[in-house]
C-alpha positions in Angstrom: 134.9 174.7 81.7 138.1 173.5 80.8 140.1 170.1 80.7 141.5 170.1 83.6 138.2 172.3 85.4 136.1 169.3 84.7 138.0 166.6 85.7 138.6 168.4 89.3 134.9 168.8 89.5 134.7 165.3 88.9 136.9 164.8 91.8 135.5 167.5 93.9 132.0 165.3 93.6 133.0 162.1 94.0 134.8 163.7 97.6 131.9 165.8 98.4 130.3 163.9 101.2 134.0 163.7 103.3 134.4 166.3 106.2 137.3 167.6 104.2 138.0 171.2 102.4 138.7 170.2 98.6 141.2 172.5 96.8 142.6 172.5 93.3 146.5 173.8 93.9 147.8 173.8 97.5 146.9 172.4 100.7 145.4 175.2 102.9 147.2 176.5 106.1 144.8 175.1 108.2 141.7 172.7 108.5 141.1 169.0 107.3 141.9 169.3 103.3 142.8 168.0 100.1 144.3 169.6 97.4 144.1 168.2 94.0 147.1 169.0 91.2 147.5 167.3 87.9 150.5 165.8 85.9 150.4 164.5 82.6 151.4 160.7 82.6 150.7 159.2 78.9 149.2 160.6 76.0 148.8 158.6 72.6 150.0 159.5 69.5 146.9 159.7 67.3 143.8 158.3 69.0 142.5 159.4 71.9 143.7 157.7 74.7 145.5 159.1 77.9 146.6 158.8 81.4 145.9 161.4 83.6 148.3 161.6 87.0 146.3 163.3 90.0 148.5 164.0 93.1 146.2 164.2 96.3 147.8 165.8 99.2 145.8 164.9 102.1 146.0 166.5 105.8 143.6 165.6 108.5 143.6 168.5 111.1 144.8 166.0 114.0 148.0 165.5 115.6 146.2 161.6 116.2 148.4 159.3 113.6 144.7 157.7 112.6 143.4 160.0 111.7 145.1 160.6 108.1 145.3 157.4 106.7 141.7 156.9 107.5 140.8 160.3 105.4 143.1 158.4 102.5 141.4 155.4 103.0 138.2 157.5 102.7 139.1 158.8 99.3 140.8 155.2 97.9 136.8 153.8 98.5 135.3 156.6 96.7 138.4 157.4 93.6 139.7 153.6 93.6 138.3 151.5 90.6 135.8 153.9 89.3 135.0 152.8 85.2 133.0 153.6 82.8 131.7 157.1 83.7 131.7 160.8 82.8 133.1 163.9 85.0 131.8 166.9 83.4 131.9 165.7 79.8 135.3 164.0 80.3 134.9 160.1 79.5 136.4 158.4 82.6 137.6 154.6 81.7 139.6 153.5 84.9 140.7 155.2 87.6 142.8 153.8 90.4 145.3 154.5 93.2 149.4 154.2 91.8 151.2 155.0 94.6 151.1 156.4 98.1 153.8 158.0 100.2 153.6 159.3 104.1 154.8 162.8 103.9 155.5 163.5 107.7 153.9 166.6 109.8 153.3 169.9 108.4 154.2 173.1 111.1 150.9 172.6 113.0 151.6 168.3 113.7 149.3 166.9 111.5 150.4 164.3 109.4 150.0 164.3 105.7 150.1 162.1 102.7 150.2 162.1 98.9 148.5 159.6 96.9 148.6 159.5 93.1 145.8 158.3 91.4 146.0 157.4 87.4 142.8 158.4 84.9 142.4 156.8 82.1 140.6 158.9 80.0 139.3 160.0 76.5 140.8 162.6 75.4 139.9 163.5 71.7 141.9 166.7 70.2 142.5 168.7 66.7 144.8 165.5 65.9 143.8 162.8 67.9 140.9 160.4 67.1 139.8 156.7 67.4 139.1 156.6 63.6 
């Protein structure tokens, strides 16, 4: 499994009890979902330290204006301030919530939003090392 492989699995687990479809790429055409893409934020030089960006469109299958924010909200309790912990062999340090933006209704009237969540992880590499 690759980098980016584990740390979605990571995600994909920590989501796993929500009544929501989770999907690495793009949000699905229908259904309750969250799809999960990744953006590089901050890598150090030479030791191993990085921030991971995680963009998390979510979309609650409901034209009710509830009913997203409380599937964000959802996610924020489980994603928000985890420390100290490993997502398939990927040392997690910190993660937490950066920003958040409404994104307005998709074709269907559900509402949707982005939040972008920060990992900071250990990343060790050919060139990169904490000794």
């Amino acid at each position: 499994m690759n980098y980016h492989e584990s740390l979605f699995y990571g995600i994909y687990d920590a989501l796993a009890d929500l009544e929501a479809n989770v999907v690495l790429g793009v949000l699905p055409q229908t259904g309750t979902a969250i799809a999960v893409t990744f953006y590089g934020v901050q890598d150090h030089g030479t030791m191993t330290d990085s921030i991971q960006g995680v963009q998390l469109a979510i979309r609650a299958e409901s034209r009710d204006t509830r009913d997203t924010p409380r599937l964000a909200e959802a996610v924020f309790d489980r994603l928000h301030g985890v420390t100290a912990t490993d997502w398939h062999g990927i040392p997690i340090v910190h993660c937490y919530r950066n920003s958040s933006a409404y994104l307005g209704v998709d074709d269907s009237g559900n509402h949707k939003i982005t939040d972008n969540y920060y990992l900071q992880v250990s990343r060790a590499g050919r060139h990169r090392t904490d000794t």
